[in-house]
VEXVOZA-616128 format. One line per field, with one value per atom (N, C-alpha, C, O, CB): residue number from 1; residue in three letters; atom name; y, x, z. Coordinates in steps of 0.2 Angstrom, whole numbers, padded with zeros to 4 digits. Glycine has a CB too. Layout:
BEGIN
nr NUM / ...;
rest ALA / ...;
atom CA / ...;
c2 Y / ...;
c1 X / ...;
c3 Z / ...;
***
This chain:
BEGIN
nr 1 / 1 / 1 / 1 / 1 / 2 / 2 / 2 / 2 / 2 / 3 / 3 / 3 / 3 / 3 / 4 / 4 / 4 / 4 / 4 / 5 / 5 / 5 / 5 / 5 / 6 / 6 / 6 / 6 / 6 / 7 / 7 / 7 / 7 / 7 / 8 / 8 / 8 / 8 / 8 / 9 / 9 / 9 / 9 / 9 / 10 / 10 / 10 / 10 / 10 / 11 / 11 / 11 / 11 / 11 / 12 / 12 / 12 / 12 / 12 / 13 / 13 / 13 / 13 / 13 / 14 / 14 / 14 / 14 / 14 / 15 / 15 / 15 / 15 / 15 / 16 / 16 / 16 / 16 / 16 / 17 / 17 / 17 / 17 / 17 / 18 / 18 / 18 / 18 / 18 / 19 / 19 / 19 / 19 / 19 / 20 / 20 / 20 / 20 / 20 / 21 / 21 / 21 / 21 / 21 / 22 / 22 / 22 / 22 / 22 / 23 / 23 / 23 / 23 / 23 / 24 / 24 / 24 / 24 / 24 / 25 / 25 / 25 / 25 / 25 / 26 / 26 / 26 / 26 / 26 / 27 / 27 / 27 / 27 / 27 / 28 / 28 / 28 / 28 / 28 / 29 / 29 / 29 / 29 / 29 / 30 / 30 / 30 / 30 / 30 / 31 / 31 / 31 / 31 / 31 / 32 / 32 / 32 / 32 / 32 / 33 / 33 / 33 / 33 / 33 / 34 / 34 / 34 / 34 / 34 / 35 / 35 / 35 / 35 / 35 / 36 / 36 / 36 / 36 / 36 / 37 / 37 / 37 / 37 / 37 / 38 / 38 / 38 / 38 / 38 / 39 / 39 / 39 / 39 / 39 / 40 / 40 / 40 / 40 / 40 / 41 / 41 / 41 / 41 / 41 / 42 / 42 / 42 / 42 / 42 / 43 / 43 / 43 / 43 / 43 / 44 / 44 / 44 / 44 / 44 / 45 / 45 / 45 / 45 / 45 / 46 / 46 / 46 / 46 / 46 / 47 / 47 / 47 / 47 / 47 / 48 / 48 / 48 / 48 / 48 / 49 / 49 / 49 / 49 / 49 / 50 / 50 / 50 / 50 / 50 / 51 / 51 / 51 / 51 / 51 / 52 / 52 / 52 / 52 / 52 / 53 / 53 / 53 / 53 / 53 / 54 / 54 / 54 / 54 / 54 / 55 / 55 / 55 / 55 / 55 / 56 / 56 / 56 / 56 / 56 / 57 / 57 / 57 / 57 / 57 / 58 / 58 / 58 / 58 / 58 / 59 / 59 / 59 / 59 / 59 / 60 / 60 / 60 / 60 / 60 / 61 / 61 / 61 / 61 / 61 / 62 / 62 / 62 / 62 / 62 / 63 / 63 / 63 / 63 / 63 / 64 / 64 / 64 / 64 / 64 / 65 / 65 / 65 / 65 / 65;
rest UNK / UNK / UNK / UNK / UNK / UNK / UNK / UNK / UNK / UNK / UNK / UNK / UNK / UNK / UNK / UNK / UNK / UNK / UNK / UNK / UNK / UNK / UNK / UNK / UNK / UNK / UNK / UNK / UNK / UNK / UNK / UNK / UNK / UNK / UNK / UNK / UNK / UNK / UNK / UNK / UNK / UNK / UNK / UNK / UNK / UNK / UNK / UNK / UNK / UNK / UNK / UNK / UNK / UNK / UNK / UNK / UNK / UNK / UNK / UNK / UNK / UNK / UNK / UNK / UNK / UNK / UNK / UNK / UNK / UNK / UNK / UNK / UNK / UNK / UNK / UNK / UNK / UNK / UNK / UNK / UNK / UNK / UNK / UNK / UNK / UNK / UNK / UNK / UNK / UNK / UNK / UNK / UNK / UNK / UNK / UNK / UNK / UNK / UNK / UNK / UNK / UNK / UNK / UNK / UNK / UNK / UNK / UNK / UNK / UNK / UNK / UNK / UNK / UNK / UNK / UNK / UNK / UNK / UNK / UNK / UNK / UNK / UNK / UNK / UNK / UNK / UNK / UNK / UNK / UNK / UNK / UNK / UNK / UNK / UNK / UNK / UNK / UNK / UNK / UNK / UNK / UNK / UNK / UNK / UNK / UNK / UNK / UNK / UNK / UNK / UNK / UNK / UNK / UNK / UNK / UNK / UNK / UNK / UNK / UNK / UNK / UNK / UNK / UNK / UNK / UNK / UNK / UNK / UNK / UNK / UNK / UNK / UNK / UNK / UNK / UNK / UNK / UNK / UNK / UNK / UNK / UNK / UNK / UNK / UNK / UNK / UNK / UNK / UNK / UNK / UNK / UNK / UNK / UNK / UNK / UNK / UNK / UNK / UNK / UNK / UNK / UNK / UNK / UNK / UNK / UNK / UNK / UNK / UNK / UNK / UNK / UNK / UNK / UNK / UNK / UNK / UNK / UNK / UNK / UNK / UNK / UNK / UNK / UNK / UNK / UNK / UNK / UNK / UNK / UNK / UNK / UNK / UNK / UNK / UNK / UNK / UNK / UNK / UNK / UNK / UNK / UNK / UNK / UNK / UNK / UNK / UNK / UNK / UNK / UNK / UNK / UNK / UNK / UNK / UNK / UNK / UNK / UNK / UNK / UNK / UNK / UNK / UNK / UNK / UNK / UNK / UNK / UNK / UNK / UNK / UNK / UNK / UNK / UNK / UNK / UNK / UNK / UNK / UNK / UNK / UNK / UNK / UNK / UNK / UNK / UNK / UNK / UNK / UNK / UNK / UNK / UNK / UNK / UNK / UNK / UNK / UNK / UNK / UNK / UNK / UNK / UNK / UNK / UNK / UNK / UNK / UNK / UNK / UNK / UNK / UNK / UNK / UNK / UNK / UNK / UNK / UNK / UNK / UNK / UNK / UNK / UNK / UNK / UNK / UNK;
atom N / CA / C / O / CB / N / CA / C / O / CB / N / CA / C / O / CB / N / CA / C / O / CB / N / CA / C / O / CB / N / CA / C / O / CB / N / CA / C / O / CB / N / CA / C / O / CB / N / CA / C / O / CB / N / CA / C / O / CB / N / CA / C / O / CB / N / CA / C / O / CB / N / CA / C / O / CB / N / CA / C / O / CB / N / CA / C / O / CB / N / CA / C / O / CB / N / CA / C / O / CB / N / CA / C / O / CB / N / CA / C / O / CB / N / CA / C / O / CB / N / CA / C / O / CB / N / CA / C / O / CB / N / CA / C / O / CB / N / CA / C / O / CB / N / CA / C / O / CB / N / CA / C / O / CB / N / CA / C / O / CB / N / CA / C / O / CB / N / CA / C / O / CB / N / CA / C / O / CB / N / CA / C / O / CB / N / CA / C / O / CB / N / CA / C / O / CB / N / CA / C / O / CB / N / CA / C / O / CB / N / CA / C / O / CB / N / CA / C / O / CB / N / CA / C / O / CB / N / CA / C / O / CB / N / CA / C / O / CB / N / CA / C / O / CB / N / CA / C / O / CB / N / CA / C / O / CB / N / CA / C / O / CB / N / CA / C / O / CB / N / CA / C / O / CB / N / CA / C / O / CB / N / CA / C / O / CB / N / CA / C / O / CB / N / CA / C / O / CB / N / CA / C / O / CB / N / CA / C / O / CB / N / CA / C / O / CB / N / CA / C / O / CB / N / CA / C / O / CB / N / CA / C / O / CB / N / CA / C / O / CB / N / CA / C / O / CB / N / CA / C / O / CB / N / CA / C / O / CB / N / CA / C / O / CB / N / CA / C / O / CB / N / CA / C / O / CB / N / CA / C / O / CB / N / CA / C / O / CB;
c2 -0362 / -0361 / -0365 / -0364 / -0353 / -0369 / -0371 / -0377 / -0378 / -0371 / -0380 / -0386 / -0386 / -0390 / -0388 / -0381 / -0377 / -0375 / -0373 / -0372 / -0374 / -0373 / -0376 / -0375 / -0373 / -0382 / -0388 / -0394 / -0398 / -0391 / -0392 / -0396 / -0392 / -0396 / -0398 / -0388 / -0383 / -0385 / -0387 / -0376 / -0386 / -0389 / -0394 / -0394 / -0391 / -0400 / -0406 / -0406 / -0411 / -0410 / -0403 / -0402 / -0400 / -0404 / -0397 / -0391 / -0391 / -0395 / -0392 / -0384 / -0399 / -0402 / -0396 / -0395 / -0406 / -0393 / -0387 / -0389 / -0394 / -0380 / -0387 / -0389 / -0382 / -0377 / -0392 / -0385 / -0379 / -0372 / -0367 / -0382 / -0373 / -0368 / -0366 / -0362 / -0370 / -0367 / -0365 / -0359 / -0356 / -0370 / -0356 / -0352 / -0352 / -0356 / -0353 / -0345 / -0343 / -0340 / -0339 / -0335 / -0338 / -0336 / -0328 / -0326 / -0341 / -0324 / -0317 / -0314 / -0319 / -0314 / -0308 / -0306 / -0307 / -0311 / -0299 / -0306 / -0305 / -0310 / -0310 / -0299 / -0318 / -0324 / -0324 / -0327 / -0326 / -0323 / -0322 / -0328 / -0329 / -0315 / -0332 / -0335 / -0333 / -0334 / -0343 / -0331 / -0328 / -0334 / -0339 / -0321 / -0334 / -0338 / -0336 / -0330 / -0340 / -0340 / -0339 / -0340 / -0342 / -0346 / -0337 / -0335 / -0342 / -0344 / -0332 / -0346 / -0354 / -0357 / -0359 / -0358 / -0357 / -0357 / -0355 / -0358 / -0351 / -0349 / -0346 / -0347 / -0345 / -0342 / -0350 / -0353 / -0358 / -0360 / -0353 / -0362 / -0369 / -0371 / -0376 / -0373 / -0366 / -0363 / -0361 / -0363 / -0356 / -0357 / -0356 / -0351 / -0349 / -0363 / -0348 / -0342 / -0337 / -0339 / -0344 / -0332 / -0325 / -0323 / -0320 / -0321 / -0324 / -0324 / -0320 / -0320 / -0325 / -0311 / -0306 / -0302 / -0298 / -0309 / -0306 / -0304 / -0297 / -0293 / -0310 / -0298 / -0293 / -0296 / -0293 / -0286 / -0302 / -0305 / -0303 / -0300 / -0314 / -0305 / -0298 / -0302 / -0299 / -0298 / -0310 / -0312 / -0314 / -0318 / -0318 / -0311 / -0312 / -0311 / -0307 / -0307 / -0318 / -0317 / -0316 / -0318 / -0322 / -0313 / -0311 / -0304 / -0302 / -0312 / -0299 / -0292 / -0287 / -0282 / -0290 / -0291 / -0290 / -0283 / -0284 / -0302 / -0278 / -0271 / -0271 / -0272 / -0261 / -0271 / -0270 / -0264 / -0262 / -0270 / -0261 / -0252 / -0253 / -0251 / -0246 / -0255 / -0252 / -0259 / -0259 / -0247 / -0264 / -0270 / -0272 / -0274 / -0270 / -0272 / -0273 / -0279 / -0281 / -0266 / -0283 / -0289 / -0286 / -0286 / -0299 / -0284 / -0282 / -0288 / -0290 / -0277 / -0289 / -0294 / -0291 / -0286 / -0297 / -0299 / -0298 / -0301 / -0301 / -0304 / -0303 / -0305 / -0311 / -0312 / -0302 / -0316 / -0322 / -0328 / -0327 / -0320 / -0332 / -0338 / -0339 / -0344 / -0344;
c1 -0105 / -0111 / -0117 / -0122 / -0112 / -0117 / -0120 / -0123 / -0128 / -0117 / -0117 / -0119 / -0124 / -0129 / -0112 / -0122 / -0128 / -0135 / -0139 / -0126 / -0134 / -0140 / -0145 / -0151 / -0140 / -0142 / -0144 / -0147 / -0152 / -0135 / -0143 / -0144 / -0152 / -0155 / -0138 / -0153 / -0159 / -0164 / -0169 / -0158 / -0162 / -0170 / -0171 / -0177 / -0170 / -0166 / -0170 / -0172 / -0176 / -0168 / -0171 / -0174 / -0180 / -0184 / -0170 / -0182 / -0188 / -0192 / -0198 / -0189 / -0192 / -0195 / -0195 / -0200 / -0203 / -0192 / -0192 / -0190 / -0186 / -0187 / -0193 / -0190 / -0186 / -0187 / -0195 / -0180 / -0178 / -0181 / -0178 / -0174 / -0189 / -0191 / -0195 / -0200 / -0194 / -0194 / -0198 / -0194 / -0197 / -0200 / -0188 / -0183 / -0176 / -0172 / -0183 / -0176 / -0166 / -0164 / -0167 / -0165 / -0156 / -0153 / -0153 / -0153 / -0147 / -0154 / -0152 / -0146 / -0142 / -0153 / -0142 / -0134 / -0133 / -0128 / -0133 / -0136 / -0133 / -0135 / -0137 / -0137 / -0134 / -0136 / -0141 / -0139 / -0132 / -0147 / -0155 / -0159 / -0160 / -0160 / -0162 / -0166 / -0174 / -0178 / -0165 / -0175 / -0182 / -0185 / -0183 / -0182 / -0192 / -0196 / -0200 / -0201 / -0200 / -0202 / -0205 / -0212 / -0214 / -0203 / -0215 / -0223 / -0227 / -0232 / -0225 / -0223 / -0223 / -0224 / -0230 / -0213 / -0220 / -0219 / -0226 / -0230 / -0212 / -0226 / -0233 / -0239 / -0243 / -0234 / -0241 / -0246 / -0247 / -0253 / -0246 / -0242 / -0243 / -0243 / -0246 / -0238 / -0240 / -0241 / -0249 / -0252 / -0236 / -0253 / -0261 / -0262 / -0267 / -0264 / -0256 / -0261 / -0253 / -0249 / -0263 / -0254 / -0250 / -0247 / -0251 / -0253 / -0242 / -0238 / -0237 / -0234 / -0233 / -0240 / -0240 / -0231 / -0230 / -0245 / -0227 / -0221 / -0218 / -0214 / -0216 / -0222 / -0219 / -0215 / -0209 / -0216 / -0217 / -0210 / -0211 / -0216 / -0210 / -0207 / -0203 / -0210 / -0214 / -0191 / -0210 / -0214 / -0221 / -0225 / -0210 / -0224 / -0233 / -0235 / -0234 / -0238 / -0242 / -0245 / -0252 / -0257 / -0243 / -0253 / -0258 / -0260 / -0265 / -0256 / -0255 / -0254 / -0257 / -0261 / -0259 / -0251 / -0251 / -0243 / -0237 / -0249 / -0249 / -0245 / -0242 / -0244 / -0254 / -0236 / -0233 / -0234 / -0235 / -0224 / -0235 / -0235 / -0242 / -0242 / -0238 / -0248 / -0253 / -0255 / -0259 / -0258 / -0253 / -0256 / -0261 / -0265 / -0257 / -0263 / -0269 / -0265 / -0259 / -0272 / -0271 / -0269 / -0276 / -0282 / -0271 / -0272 / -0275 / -0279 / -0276 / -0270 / -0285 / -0287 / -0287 / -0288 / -0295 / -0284 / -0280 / -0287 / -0293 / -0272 / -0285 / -0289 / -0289 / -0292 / -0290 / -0285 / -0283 / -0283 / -0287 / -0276 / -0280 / -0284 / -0285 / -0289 / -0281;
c3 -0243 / -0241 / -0244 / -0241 / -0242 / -0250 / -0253 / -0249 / -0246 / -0259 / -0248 / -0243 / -0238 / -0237 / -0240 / -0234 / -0229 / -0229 / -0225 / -0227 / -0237 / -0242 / -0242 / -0240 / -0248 / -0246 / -0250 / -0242 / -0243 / -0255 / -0235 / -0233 / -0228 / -0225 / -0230 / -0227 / -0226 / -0231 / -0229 / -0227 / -0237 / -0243 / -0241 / -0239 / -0254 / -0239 / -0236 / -0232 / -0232 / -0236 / -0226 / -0218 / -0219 / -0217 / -0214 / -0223 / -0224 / -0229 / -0229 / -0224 / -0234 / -0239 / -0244 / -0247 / -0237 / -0245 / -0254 / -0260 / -0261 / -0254 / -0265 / -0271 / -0272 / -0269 / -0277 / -0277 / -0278 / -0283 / -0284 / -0280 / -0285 / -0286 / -0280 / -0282 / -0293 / -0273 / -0269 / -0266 / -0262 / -0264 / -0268 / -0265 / -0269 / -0272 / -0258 / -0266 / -0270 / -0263 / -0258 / -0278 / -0265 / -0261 / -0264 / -0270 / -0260 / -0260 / -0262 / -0264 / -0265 / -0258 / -0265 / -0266 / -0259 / -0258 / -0268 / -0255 / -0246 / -0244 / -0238 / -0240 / -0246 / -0244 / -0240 / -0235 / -0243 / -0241 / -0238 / -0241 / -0247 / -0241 / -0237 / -0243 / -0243 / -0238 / -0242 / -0250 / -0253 / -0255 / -0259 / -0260 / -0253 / -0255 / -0261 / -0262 / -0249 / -0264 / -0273 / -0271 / -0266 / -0279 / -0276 / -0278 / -0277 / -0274 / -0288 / -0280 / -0281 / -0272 / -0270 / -0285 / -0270 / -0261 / -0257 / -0253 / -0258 / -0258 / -0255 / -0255 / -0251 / -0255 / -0262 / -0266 / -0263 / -0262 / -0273 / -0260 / -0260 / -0253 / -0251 / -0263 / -0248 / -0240 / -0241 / -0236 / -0237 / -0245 / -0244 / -0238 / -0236 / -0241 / -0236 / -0232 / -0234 / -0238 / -0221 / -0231 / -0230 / -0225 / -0222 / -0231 / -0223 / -0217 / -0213 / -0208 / -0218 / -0218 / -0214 / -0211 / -0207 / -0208 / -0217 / -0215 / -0220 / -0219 / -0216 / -0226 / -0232 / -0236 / -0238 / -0231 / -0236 / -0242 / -0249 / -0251 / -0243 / -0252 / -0258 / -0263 / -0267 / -0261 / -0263 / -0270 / -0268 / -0271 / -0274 / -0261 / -0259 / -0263 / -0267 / -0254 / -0265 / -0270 / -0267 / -0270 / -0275 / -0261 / -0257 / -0257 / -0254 / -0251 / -0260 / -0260 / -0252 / -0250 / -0268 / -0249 / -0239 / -0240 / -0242 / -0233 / -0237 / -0240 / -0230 / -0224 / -0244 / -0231 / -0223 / -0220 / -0214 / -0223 / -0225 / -0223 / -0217 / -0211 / -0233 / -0222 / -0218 / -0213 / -0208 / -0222 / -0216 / -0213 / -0216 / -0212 / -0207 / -0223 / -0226 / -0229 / -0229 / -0231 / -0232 / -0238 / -0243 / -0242 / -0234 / -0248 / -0253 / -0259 / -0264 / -0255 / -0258 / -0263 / -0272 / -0275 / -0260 / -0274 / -0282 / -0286 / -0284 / -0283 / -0291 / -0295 / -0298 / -0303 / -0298 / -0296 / -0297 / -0292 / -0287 / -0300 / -0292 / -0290 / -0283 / -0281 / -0292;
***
């Protein structure tokens, strides 16, 4: 599976601090990733640094950059 991994980072341009694989082989995108994407995807990914609540569909503003 690695191979299939590895060959996905170069397809989409990621560094390897832009994402992991999960236990259930998911791949999660990093704080790092999202910052650098510039908007909020509105998915509820686990590391939003947008604080975008799924529940109610709010993007809760933070206090940082």
């Amino acid at each position: 599976m690695s191979d299939d991994f590895s060959s996905f980072s170069k397809r989409s341009n990621l560094d390897s601090e832009d994402y992991y694989l999960s236990e259930e082989g998911y791949i999660v995108f990093t704080e790092k990733y999202h910052l650098r994407r510039g908007y909020c995807c509105k998915s509820g990914c686990k590391h939003c640094p947008y604080g975008y609540d799924k529940k109610t569909n709010t993007i809760k503003k933070t206090g940082g950059s």
